[in-house]
N, C-alpha and C positions, 0 to 999 in steps of 0.2 A: 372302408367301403370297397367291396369290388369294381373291376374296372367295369365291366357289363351291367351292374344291377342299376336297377329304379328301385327304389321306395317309396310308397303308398302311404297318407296316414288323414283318414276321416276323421272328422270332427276333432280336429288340431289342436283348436283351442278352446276354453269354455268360451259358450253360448255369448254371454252376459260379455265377456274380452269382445268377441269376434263381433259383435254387435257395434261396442262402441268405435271400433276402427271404422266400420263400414260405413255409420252413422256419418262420423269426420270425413272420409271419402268422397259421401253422395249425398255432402254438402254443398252449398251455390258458394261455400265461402272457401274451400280445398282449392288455391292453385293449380290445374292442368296446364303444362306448355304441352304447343305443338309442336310435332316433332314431322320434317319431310319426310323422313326413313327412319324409322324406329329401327333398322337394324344395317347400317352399313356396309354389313358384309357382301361383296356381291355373288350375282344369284349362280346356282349352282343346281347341274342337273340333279330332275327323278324323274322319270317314266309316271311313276305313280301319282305325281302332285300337277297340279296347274298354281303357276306364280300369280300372284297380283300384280297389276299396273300399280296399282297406289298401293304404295308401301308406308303412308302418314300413319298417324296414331298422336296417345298424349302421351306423356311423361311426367314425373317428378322424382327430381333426383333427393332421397333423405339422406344419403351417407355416403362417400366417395372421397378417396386421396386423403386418407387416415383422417376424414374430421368428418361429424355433422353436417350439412349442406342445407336444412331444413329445422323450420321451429316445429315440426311433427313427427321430427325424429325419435324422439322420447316415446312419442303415443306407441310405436312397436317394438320397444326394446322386450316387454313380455313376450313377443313372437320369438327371436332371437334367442331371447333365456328359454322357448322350448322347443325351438331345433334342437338345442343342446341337450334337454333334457329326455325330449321325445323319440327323436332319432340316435339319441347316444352317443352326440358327435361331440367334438370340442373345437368351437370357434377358436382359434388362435389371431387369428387375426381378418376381419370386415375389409372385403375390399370395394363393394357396392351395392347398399340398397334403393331400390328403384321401382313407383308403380306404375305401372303402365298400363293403359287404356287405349283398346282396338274399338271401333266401331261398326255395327251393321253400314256398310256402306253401297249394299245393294250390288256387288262384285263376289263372286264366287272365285276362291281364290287362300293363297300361303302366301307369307309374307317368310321374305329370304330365309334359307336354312341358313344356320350360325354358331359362333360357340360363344360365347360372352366375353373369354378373355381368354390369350394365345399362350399360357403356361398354368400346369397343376394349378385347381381349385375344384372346389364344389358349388352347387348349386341348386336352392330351394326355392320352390313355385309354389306361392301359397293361392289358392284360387279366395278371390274375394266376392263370387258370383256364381251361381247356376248360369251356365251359358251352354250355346255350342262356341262352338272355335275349339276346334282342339287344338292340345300340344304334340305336335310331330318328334317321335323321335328314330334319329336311322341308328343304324349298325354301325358308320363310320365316326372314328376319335379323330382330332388333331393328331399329324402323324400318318395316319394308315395312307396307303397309297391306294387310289380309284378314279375313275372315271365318271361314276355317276354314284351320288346317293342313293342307297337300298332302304326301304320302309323296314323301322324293327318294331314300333308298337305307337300307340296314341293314348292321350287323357284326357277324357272330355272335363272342362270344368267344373266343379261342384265345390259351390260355396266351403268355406273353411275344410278343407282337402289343401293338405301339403305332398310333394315331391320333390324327392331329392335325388340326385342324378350328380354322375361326374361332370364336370364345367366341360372338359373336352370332350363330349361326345355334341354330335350335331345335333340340331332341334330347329323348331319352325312353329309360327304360331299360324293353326288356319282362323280366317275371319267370319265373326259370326256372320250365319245367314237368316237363324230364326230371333235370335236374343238382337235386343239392340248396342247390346256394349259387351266388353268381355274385361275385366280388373286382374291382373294377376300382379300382387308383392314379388317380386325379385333379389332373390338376397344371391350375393356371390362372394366367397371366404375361402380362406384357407384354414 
């Protein structure tokens, strides 16, 4: 993968797959934790963006520190099997998947720029929803030297839409303000 490039890829998975994940997701029985900061990194200038006060959100952790972390791990390993196949990559090795849940919270507003983890990896955003909340991405990698982040492009969510992006470049999730919730899969690997 280049260092600069995003990848695009609509309608990811079949319907009848993408369905039954969502199905388990926006379940009353799918575990959500709450998370005070969904993203720890602290905040970091743009001209272009307004931060949020409330950086909450939910989490579940399915995969982390070479093992399983979740009994719904399984349900997305088809996802995984087509990164690899759809994007042409080769997972060598899972470092964490994670989905995560922003909420309409009636605050206009990004939640910290960040990079998921501080050495080479990649990184696939599966959208599990038609939302707004886009994903912010700048021009700045881990590494570059700068003063403020520079806006390089956005993704607005749509249901079963993947992107893959290098792990070191920055990003930021804005929070929905017309949808009530925003789902994005998080896979991080080398």
């Amino acid at each position: 993968m280049e260092e600069k490039k995003i990848t695009r890829a609509t309608g990811f998975t079949p319907p009848w797959y993408f369905k039954s994940v969502t199905d388990v997701l926006y379940s009353d029985n799918f575990p959500w934790f709450y998370k005070d900061k969904i993203v720890t990194n602290p905040s970091m200038q743009c001209e272009q963006l307004k931060f949020a006060k409330n950086q909450s959100g939910f989490a579940h952790i399915m995969f982390r520190d070479g093992k399983p972390e979740s009994q719904y791990f399984q349900l997305i390993v088809p996802f995984i099997n087509a990164v690899q196949e759809q994007f042409d990559e080769e997972i060598n090795e899972l470092i964490r998947v994670r989905v995560q849940m922003t909420t309409n919270r009636g605050e206009a507003g990004c939640l910290n720029p960040h990079i998921d983890f501080d050495y080479p990896h990649k990184t696939v955003l599966w959208y599990l929803n038609d939302s707004d909340g886009d994903t912010i991405f700048f021009n700045e990698y881990l590494g570059d030297k700068f003063d403020k982040l520079t806006y390089q492009d956005s993704n607005k969510p749509t249901a079963n839409q993947a992107v893959l992006f290098n792990g070191l470049q920055y990003h930021c999730t804005s929070l929905p303000q017309e949808s009530s919730f925003r789902i994005v899969l998080n896979l991080n690997y080398i």
